[in-house]
C-alpha positions as CSV (number, residue, x, y, z in Angstrom):
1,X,36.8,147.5,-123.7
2,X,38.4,145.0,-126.3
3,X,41.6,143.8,-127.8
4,X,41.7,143.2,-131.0
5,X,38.4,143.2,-131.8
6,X,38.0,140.3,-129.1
7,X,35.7,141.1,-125.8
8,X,37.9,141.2,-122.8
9,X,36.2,138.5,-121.5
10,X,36.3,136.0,-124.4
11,X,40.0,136.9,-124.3
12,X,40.6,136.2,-121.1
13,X,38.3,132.6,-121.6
14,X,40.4,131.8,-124.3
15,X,43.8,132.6,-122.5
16,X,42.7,130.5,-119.9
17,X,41.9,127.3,-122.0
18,X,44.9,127.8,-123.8
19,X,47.4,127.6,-120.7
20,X,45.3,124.9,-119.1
21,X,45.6,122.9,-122.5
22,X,49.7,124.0,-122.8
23,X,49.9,122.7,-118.4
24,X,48.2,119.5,-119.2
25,X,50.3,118.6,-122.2
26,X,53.7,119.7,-120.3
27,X,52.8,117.8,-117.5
28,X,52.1,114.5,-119.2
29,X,55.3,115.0,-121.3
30,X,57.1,115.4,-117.9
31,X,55.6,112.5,-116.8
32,X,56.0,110.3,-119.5
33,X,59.8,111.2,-120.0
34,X,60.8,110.8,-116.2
35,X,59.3,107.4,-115.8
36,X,60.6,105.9,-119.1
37,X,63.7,107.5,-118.3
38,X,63.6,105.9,-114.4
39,X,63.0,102.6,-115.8
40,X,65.6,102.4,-118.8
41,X,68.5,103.9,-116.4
42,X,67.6,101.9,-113.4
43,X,65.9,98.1,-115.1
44,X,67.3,95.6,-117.8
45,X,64.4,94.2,-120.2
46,X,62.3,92.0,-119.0
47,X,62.8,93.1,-115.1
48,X,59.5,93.1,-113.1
49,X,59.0,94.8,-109.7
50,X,55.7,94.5,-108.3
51,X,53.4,97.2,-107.0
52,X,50.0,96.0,-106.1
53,X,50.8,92.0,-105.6
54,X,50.6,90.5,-108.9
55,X,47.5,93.0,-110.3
56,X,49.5,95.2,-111.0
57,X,53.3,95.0,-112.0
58,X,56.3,97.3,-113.3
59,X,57.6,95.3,-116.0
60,X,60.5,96.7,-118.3
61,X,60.2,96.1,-122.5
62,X,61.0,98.0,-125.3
63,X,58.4,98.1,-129.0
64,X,59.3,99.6,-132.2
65,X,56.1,100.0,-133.3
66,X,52.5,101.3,-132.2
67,X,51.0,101.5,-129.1
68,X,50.5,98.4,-127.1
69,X,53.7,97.2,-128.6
70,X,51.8,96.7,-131.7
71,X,54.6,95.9,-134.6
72,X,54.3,97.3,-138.4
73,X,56.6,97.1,-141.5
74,X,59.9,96.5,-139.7
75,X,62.4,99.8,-140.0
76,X,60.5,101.3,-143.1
77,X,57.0,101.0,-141.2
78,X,59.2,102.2,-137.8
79,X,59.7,105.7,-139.9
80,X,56.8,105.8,-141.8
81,X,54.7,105.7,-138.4
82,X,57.3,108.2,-136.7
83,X,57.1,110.9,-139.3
84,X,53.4,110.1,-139.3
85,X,53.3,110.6,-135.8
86,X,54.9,113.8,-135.7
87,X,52.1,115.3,-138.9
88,X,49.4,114.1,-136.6
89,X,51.2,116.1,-133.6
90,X,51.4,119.1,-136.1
91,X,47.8,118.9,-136.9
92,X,46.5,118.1,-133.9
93,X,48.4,121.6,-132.3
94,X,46.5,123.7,-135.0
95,X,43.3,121.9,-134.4
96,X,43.2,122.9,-130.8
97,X,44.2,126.3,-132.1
98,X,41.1,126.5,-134.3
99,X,38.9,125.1,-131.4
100,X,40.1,127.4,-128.9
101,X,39.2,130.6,-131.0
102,X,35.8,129.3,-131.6
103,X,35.6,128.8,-127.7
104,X,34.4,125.0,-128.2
105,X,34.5,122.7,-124.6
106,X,37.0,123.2,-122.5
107,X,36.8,119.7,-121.5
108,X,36.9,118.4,-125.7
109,X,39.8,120.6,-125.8
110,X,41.7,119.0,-123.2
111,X,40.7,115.5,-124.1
112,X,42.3,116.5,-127.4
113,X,45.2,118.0,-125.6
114,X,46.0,114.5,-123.8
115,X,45.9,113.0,-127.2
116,X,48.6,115.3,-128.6
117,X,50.8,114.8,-125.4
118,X,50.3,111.0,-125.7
119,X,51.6,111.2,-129.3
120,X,54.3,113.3,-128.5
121,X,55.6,111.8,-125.6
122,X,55.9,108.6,-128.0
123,X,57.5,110.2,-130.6
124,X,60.5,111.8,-128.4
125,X,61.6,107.5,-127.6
126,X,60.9,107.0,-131.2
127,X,63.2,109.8,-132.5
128,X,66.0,110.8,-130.1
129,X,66.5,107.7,-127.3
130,X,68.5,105.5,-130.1
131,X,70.8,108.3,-129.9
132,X,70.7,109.2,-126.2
133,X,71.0,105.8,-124.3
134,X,73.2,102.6,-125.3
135,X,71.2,99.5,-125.5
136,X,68.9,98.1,-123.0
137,X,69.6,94.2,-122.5
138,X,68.7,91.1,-120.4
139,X,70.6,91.2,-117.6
140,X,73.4,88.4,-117.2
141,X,72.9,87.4,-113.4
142,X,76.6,86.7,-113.1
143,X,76.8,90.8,-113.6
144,X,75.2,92.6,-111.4
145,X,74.0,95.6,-113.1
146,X,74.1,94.5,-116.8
147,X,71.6,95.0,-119.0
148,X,70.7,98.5,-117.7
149,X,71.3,101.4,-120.4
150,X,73.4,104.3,-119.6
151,X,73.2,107.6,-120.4
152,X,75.3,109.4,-123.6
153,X,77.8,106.7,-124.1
154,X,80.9,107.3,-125.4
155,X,80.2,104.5,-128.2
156,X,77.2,106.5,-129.1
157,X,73.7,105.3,-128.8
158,X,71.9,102.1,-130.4
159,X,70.0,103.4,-132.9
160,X,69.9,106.2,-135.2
161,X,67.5,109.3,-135.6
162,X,63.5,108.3,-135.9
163,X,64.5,104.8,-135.5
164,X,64.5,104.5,-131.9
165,X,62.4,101.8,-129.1
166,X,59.2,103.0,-127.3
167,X,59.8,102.4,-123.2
168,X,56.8,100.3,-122.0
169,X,56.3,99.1,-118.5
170,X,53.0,99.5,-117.1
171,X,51.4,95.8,-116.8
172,X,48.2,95.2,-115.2
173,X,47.7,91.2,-115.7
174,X,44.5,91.2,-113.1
175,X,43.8,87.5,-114.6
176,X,46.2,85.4,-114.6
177,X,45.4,81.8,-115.0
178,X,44.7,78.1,-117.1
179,X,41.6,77.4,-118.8
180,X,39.4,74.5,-117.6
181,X,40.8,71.2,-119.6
182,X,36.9,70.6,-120.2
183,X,36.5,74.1,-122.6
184,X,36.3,73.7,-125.9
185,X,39.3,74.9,-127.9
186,X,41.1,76.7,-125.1
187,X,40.8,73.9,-122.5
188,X,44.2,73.7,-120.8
189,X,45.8,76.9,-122.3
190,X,47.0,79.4,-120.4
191,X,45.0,83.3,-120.4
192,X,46.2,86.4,-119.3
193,X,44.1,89.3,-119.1
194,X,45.2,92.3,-119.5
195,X,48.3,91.2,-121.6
196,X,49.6,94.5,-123.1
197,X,52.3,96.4,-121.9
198,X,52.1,100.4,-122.0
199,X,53.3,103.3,-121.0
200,X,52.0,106.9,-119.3
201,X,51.6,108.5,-122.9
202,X,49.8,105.2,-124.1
203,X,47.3,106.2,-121.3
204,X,47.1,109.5,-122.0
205,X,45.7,108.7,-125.7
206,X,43.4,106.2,-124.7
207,X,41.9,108.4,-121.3
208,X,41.9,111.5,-124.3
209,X,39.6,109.0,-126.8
210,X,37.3,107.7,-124.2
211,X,36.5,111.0,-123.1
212,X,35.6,112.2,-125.8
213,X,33.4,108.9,-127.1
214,X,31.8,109.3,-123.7
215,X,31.0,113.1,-123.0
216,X,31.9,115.0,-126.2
217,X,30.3,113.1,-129.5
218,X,28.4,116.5,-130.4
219,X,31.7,118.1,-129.9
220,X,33.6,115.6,-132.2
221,X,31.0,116.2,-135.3
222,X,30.8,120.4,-134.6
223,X,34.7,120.1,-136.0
């Protein structure tokens, strides 16, 4: 019996890979949105509150550009890499299309999917939280609560549309120390690693790229 020409069962194969791919992106976005949301309603920049000791820390700061808090082009480059973001999105969606009718890996697929939800997630600060939340500050310790952004202000948001600030706050700085004063070059300066400052969609595109680089090269070229 078929539909459409297509076997029941491929159907049903590609139905399933479809809502798996369509759950994983939703539930990153979801993720992604309530934390940065949690921390810009609830932290001013630059506020830290630890989780695992010093290993591993919640630490609030804001980027306009890539990920990592990588900066390009001031406001121009802030657009240009916004609008770029959301043609890679767009592509992206019609690539898993195409790779879900030829039946390619499930797990590719996925890894592809977590990609797409990373960039999207990013996007959503990038275009629409200058308009939805005032600006986030360093908090004035004579004000309890300053610096903390609120929600649809009357005075309307910081920034305007595309030109928004990423949230960051995942910061895992498992080395924190000096360098010998007897090294070469770096002797007595101080070395943090890992320095940069992410956030859950930043994590999705990297766990999406090494996926693939690890267990779906063949897949990568078959495209």
């Amino acid at each position: 019996m078929t539909r459409d020409n297509i076997p029941m069962s491929d159907s049903y194969s590609a139905k399933s890979t479809r809502n798996k791919v369509i759950a994983l992106i939703i539930g990153v976005l979801v993720v992604d949105q309530f934390v940065k949301i949690l921390v810009k309603t609830h932290m001013s920049i630059g506020e830290t509150i630890p989780v695992l000791g010093n290993w591993f820390l919640i630490h609030f700061v804001e980027n306009k550009g890539m990920a990592f808090g990588v900066v390009w082009g001031g406001a121009a480059g802030k657009i240009a890499l916004t609008l770029f973001r959301m043609i890679a999105v767009g592509v992206l969606c019609y690539v898993i299309r195409i790779m879900i009718r030829k039946e390619m890996s499930t797990g590719f697929i996925l890894a592809i999917g977590l990609i797409t939800a990373g960039a999207a997630g990013n996007i959503f600060d990038s275009a629409f939280y200058g308009l939805l939340f005032s600006e986030s500050t360093y908090a004035n310790v004579m004000v309890p609560g300053s610096g903390v952004a609120e929600v649809l202000p009357k005075e309307g948001g910081y920034a305007p549309f595309l030109m928004g600030s990423v949230v960051d706050m995942l910061y895992f700085p498992v080395i924190d120390t000096t360098w010998p004063q007897w090294l070469p070059i770096w002797g007595g300066q101080h070395f943090t690693f890992f320095r940069p400052i992410f956030n859950v969609a930043d994590s999705a595109i990297t766990c999406g790229v090494f996926w693939i680089l690890l267990f779906h090269r063949k897949s990568l070229k078959a495209l």
